[in-house]
N, C-alpha and C positions, 0 to 999 in steps of 0.2 A: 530532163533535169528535174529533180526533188524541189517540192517548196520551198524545204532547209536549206538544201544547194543555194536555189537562186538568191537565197535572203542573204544567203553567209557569204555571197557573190557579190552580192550592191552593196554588202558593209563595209566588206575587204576592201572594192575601188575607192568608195567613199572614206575611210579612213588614210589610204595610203593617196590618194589625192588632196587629204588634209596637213597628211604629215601625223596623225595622229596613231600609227601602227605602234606599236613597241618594238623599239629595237634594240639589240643585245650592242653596251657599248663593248671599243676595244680594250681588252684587260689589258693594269695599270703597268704591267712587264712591260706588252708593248707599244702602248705610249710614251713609256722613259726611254727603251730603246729609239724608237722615233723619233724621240727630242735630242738622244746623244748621237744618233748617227748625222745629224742634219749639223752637229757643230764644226768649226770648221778645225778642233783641237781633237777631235776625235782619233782614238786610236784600238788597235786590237784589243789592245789592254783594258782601257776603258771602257768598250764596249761590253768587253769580257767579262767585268765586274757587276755593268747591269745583269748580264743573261747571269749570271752565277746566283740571283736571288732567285730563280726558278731549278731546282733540279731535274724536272722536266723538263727543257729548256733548253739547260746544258745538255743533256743527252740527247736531247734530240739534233744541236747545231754536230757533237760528236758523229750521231747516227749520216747527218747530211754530208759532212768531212770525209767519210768512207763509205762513202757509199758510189755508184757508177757516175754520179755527178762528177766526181770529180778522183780519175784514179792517180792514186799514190803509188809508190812501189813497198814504202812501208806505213805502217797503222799510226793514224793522228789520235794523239793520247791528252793533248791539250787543249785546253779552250782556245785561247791567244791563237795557240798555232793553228785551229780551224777556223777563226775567222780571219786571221791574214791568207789560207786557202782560198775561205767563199770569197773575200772580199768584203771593206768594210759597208759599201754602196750595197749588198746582196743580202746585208743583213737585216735588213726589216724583211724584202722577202720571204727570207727564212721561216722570221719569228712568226709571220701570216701564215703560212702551211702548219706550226703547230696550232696556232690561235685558233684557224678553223679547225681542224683535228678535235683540238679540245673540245669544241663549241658543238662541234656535231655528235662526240663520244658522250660526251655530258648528259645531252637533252633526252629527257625521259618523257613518256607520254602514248597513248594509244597508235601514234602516227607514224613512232620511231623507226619501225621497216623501211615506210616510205623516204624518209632521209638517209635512211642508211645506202637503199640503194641510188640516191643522189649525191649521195660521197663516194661512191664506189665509181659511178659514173667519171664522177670529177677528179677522179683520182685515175684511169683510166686514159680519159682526154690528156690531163696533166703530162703523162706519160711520153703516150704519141708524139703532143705536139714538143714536149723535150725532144726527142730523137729528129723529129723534123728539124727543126733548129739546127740541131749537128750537121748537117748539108747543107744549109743555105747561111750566105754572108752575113755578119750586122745580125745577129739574135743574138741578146743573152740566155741562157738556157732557163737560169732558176726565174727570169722576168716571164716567160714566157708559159713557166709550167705555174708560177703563180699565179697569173693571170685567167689559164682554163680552171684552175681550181675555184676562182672567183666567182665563175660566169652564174657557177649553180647555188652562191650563197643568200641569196634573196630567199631560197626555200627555209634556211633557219629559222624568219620569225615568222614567216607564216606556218611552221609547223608548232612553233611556239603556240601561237592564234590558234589557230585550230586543233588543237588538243582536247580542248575548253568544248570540242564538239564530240564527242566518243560516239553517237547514232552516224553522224554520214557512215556510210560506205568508200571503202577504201578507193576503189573507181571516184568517186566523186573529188576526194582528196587531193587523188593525183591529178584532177583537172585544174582544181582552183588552184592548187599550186603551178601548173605549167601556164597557167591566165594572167597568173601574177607575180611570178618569178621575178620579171625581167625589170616591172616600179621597184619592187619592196629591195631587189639586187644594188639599185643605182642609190636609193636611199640608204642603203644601209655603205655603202662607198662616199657618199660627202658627209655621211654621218665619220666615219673614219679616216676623213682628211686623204684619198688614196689617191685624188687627182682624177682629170680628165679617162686620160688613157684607159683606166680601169674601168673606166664608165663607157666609153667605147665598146669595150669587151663583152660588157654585160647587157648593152644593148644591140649586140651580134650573135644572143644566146636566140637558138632556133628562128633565124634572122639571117635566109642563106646568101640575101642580096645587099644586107647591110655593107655599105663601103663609110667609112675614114678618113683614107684617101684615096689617090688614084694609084696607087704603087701596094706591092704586098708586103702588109705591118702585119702585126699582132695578131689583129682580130683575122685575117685573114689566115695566118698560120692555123689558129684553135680552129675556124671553121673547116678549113682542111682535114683539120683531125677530128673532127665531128662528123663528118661524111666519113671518113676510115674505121670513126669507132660503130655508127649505125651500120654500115655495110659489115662489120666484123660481125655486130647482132644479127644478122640477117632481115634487117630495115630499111632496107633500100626504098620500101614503095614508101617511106617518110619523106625520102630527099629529092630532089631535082636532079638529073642528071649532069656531071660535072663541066659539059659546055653550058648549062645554065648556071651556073655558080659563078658570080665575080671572082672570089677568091682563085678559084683556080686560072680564071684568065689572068690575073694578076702574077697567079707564079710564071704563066706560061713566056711573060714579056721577058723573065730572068734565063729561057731559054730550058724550063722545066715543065713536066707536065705531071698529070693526073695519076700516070702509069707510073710514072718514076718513083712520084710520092709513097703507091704504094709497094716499091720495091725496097726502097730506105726504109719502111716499117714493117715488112715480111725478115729483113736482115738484121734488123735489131729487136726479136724477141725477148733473149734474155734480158736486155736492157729494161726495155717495156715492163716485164715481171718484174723486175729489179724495184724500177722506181715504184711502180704499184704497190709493192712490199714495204717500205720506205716509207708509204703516205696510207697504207691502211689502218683501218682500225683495229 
């Protein structure tokens, strides 16, 4: 490790053990959506009126309407009529997958490879573990792709941070960022009001033993599909093999296993590509 490294290392803990990191807040879109979906008068309509100050926004809840999420037999042309598709509860979800999109598409700086391909990643997981879900009871789909997408948002402000350094080496980058993904992820999630759950999530990022609870949630689906998406890299000697993995002893209590998981995601490729497509930049 570089003397810069180690320095830019005990500042990083030390500010994000203060609280003092910067963090990108959530734009004021979806904060209003946030506030209008939590009413209890809330309606398609309504909702529709906020997203409609984004035309970004709108096209993107369009984009999510038809897309494999969720097959029509004919094409959703309406706003109204794609969020009484997603559902009005799916709709801050939604607006999070563009929020970050944006946030990731935006940031300029020496580092931007390295986040790009940590949305690629996230986008990727995001995928998988949607298709997982479609097999197993009790997941919503867009909760759960939202969720993988989360795991890897903590690299936002540290790539923000570390911009400010153009000498490290790109090696070095990707380290302080995977050292400290996992604080700067959970802070930037109570910073954003996301709840618990989310912070679960994010402290199950490269965490193959982290459990939740004793039954297979959330975190345990995305870690499923983290082991699927590293063995698709050919990274296997990263992971534990799948009888050391809680996550998958937890599927297996449902009467599923390892093998199966990855037969449900050899059978849904186009899907896969689909939503990849969907959440790329």
């Amino acid at each position: 490790m570089t003397e810069l490294k180690k320095q830019i290392s005990a500042s990083l803990r030390k500010d994000l053990e203060a609280g003092e990191l910067i963090l990108p807040s959530l734009p004021e879109v979806a904060m209003t959506i946030q506030e209008e979906v939590k009413k209890k008068s809330s309606t398609a309509h309504s909702v529709a009126k906020v997203i409609m100050l984004d035309p970004g926004l709108t096209a993107h809840f369009l984009k999510v309407a038809n897309s494999p999420l969720y097959r029509t037999k004919n094409a959703v042309k309406g706003l109204p009529e794609a969020i009484g598709l997603i559902g009005i509860n799916s709709v801050l979800n939604m607006a999070l997958t563009y929020t970050m999109r944006t946030m990731f598409v935006n940031t300029e700086g020496p580092w931007k490879k390295v986040l790009i391909q940590q949305w690629n990643e996230a986008t990727e997981l995001a995928a998988i573990v949607t298709v997982l879900a479609d097999y197993i009871p009790n997941f919503d789909s867009d909760h759960v792709m939202v969720a993988a997408m989360l795991q890897n948002i903590g690299v936002l402000p540290l790539i923000n941070h570390l911009q400010h350094f153009p000498d490290l080496e790109e090696e070095d980058v990707e380290h302080l960022v995977e050292e400290n993904a996992t604080k700067a992820g959970l802070a930037l999630v109570k910073l954003w009001g996301l709840g618990q759950s989310f912070g679960d999530v994010i402290k199950a990022r490269r965490n193959w033993n982290f459990e939740s609870t004793e039954s297979l949630d959330t975190t345990d689906l995305i870690t499923i599909a983290r082991y699927h998406y590293m063995k698709g890299k050919k990274r296997l000697s990263e992971c534990p093999p799948p009888s050391e993995i809680s996550a998958f002893r937890h599927l297996e209590k449902l009467n599923f296993s390892a093998d199966m998981s990855e037969q449900w995601i050899d059978s849904a490729r186009e899907k896969i590509r689909a939503i990849k497509r969907m959440l790329s930049m």
